[in-house]
N, C-alpha and C positions, 0 to 999 in steps of 0.2 A: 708096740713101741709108741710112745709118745713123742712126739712131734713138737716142735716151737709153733706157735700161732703164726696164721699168714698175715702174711707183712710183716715179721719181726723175722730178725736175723741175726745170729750170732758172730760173737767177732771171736774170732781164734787168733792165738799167737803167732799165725803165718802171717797173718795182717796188721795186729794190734799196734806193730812199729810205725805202720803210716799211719794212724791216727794219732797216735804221740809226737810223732814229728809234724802233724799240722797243727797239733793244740799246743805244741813248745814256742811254734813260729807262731801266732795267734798271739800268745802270749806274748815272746818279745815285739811285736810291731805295738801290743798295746801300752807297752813303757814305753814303747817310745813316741807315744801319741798323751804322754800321761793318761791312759784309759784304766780305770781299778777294777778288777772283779766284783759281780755281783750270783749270789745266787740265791735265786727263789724255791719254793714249795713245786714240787711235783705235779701236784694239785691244789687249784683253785674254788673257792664260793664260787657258783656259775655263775653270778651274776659280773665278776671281773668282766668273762669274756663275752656277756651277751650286750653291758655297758660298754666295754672299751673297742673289741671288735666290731660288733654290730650284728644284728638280727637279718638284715638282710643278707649278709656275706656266706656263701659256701660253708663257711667254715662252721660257722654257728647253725646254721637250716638241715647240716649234714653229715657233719665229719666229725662232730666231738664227741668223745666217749664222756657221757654222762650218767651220773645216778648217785640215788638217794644212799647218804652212809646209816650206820645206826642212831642215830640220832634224829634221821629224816631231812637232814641236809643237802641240799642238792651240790652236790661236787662234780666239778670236770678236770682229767687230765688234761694238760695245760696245751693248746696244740700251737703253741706261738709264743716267744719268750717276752712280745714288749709288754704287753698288758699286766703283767706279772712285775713285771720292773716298776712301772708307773704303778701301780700299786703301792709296792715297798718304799718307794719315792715318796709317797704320800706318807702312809702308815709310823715312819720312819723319822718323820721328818723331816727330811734331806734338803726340803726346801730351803730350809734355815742355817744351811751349813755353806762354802764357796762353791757358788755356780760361775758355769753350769758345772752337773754334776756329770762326767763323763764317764760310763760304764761300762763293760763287758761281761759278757757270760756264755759259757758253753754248756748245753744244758740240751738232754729227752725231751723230747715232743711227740704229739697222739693227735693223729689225723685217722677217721674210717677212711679211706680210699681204697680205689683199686690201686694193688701193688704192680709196680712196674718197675725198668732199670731207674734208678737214682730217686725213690717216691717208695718209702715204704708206708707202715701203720702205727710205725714206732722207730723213727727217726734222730737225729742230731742237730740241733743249729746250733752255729756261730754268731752270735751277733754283738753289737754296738748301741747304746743310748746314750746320747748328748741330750740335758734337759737343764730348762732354764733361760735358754737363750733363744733371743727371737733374729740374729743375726744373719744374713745370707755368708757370710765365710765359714760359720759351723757347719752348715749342710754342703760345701764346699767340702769341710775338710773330714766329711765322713766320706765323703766318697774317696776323697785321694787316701782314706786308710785303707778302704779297701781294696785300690788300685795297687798299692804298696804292698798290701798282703799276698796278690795273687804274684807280683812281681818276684816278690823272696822266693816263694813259691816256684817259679818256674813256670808259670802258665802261659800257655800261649793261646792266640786265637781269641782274644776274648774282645768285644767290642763293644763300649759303654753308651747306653743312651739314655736320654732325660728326658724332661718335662716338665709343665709344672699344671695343676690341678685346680692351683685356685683356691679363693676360700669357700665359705659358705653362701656369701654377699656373690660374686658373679659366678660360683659353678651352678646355681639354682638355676639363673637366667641360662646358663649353658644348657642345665639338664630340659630345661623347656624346650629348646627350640631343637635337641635332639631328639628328643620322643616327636616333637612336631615332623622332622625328616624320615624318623622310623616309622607312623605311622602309616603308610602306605604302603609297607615293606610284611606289614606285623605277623601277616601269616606264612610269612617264607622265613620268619628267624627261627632257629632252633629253636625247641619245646622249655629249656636251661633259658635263653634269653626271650623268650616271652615270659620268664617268671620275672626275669629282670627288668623287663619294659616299666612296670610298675615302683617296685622293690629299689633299684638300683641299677638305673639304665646308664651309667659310666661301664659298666664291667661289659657291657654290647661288644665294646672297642676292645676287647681284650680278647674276645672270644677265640675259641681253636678252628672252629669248624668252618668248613671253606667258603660256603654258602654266606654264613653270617659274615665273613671277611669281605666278600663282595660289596655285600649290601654297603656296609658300612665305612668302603675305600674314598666316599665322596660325601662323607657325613660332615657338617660344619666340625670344626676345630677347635678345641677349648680354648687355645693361645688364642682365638680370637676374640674370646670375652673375658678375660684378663683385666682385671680392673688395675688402678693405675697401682695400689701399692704390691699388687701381686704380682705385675708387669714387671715392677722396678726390682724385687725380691730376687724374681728369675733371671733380670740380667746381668745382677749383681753375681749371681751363682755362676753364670757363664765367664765373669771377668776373672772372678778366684781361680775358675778351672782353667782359662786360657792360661795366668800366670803363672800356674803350677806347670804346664808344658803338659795340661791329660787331656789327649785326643777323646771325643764326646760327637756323638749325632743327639741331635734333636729327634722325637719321636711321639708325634703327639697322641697316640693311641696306647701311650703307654697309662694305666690308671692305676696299679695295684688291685691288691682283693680285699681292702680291709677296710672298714669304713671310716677307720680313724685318720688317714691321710689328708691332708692341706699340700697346697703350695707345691715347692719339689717333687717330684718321683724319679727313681732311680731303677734300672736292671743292669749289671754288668750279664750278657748272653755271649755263649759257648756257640761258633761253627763247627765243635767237634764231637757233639752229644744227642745229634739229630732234635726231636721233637721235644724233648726238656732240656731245651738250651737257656734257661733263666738259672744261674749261676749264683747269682748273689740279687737281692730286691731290695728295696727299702724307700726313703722319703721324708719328710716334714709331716707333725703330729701336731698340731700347735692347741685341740681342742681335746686331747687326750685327759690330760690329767686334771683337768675342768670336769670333765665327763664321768671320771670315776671320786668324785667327790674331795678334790684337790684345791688347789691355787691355780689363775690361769698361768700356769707356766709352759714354755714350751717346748718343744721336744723334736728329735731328730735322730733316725738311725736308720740300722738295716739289718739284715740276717741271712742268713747261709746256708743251706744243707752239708753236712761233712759229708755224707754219702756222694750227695752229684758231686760236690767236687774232687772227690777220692774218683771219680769217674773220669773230669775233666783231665785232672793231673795223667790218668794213665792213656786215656787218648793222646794230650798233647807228648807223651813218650819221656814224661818227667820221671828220673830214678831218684828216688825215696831213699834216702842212705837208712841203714838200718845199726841204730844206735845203742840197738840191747845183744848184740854179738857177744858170745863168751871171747874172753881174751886168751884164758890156759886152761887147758884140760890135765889136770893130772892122770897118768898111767901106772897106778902100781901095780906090782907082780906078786904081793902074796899080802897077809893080814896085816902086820908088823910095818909093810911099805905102804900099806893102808893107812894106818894110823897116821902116819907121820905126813903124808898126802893130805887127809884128813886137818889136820890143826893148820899146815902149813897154807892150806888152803880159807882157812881162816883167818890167817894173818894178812893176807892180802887184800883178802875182802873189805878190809876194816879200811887198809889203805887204798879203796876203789877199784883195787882190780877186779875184773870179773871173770868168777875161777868155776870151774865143774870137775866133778870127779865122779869115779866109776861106784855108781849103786847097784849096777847088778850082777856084780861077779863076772865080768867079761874075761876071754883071756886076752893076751896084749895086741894079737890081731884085731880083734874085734872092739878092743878100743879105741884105736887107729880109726876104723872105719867109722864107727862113733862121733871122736871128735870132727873128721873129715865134715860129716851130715850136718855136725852144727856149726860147721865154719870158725871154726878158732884158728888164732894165728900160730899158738905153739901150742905142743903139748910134752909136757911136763912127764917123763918117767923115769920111775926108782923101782930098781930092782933092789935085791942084796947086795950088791956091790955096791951100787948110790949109796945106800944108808948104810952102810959101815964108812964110806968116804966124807958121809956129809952132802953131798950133792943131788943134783939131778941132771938127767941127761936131757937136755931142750934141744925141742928140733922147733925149727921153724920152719911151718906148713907151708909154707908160699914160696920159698926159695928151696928146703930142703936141708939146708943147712944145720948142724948140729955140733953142740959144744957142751961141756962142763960147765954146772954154776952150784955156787955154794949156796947155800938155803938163805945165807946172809945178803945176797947179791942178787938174787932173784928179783924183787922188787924189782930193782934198776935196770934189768935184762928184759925184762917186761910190758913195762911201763913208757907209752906211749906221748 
């Protein structure tokens, strides 16, 4: 037998319902944020993500699926939706049209990792790009989308924390005087952040591993070398979010893993997911789309896993209404009441109902138990005496209830 690859996983029709019902609500929160779909290529020129993300980052040193097409091309599955945005944003034009330009996309992603609950090889994000604007109420009001979203949602548990990163100009002096506090430390940090001590010593402070957490509990503070417009950017962020009423901690070891991050950083984290409690991430990009051979324009968003948060949802005891229910099942008892099941059952469909009928010759017991398994509210049966009447005999599964309707009146006997 062949096997799906590890880390991929199939989505079967017992589940397919909650991922429609979070990308339906996705969708409505981002009309109502005016946000437009965007979608990109699959795949990427590698050099998108080795510009935009960065060479130092996980992502790029280790986890993309890369290689040469026929032509000798270096392509990578895309393992992050913004660098692919900013791209198209470029490519596009977009600069030239009214900013900023506010995006969404739900779209595959391709990380090597080890597979674990909510972290596959071939994953899902959600996400957001605002680009164009260099304002602190934008990076405000990506986050209050996505507080909005988990809200529709039903989430519970979820605790938002910030930060901000700075720019170039004082996270340099930052990154100095950290490697100066880590140096003492250098041979007790994981074998991972000794690669970073050089490389990308902000990711220190993010690290999982206990040891490293120690070290790094009493390491200087980026908020404290904040230069004055980046100072003023983050407190401007905190004012939008007081005004909107979104409870927020500060959290200064928050940094991201991507290189292209400035200013802001954002996690909304799950107490209900154990050790992959980062739920939603994101932040301020402002040197992104400079970076991949753009305008300086800047940029703002975040992303999602659908996986962890189909996790989150089911920890926090959120019921997913399931929106693709059959409504009638027709039950005929011979060919003749086939047919007429058959067309009848077409006419409804046109006007939205949603109808099932019996393809494998059941007898009427066994369609009973049928409709029962797929949760229909009625089912629909003509014998020989319906179809010489005209009618069908409708029970309604839920109460039991059963009555006469004419094929003309069914609609309305139906229809919810």
């Amino acid at each position: 037998m062949i096997n799906a690859p590890k880390g991929t996983k199939d989505l079967l029709p017992i589940d397919s319902y909650k991922w429609q019902y979070v990308e339906k609500t996705a969708r409505e929160t981002a009309k109502a944020f005016g946000i437009s779909e965007i979608r990109t290529p699959t795949f990427e020129h590698t050099e998108v993500f080795l510009r935009g993300v960065g060479e130092g980052t996980d992502i790029v040193n280790k986890e993309m699926y890369t290689f040469n097409d026929k032509g000798g091309r270096s392509i990578t599955l895309k393992p992050e939706g913004t660098a692919g945005v900013a791209r198209a944003f470029i490519e596009n034009g977009m600069a030239n049209t009214a900013l900023p330009a506010k995006l969404f996309y739900i779209t595959q992603c391709f990380r090597y990792e080890r597979p674990q609950a909510g972290r596959l090889r071939e994953f899902h994000q959600f996400g957001i790009e605002f680009l164009g604007s260099k304002e602190a109420d934008i990076d405000a009001e990506a986050i209050l989308f996505a507080k909005t979203f988990f809200d529709k949602l039903g989430v519970k548990g979820l605790t938002l924390y910030i930060n901000s990163i700075g720019c170039k100009n004082c996270r340099g002096k930052y990154e100095e005087a950290l490697k100066d506090y880590l140096k003492s430390q250098y041979d007790n940090l994981c074998p991972l952040c000794r690669e970073r001590f050089e490389k990308n010593p902000l990711r220190i402070l993010d690290c999982k591993n206990e040891d490293c957490k120690i070290i790094t509990a009493n390491a200087p503070r980026i908020l404290d070398y904040l230069c004055d417009e980046c100072q003023t950017h983050f407190d401007k962020v905190q004012t939008y979010l007081n005004l909107s009423g979104v409870e927020f901690k500060i959290n200064a070891n928050i940094v991201r893993g991507l290189d292209y991050y400035t200013k802001t950083v954002f996690e909304f984290v799950s107490e209900n997911i154990g050790a992959q409690g980062t739920v939603c991430g994101g932040g301020r990009y402002d040197g992104l789309i400079k970076e991949l051979g753009g305008a300086d324009e800047k940029g703002v968003g975040f992303a999602m896993g659908i996986e962890r948060l189909l996790l989150v949802l089911e920890a926090s005891g959120v019921e997913i209404p399931n929106e693709n229910k059959i409504s009638l099942y027709f039950a005929p008892m011979g060919e003749k009441e086939k047919e007429k099941a058959f067309s009848l059952a077409y006419e409804l469909r046109l006007k939205g109902i949603a109808c099932e009928l019996d393809h494998m010759s059941r007898g009427i017991k066994a369609q009973f138990k049928y409709a029962d398994k797929l949760g229909v509210k009625y089912v629909a049966v003509i014998g020989s005496t319906e179809l010489e009447k005209g009618v069908v005999k409708l029970k309604n599964m839920q109460n039991g209830n059963e009555e006469e309707v004419a094929y003309a009146n069914l609609y309305q006997a139906v229809k919810d």
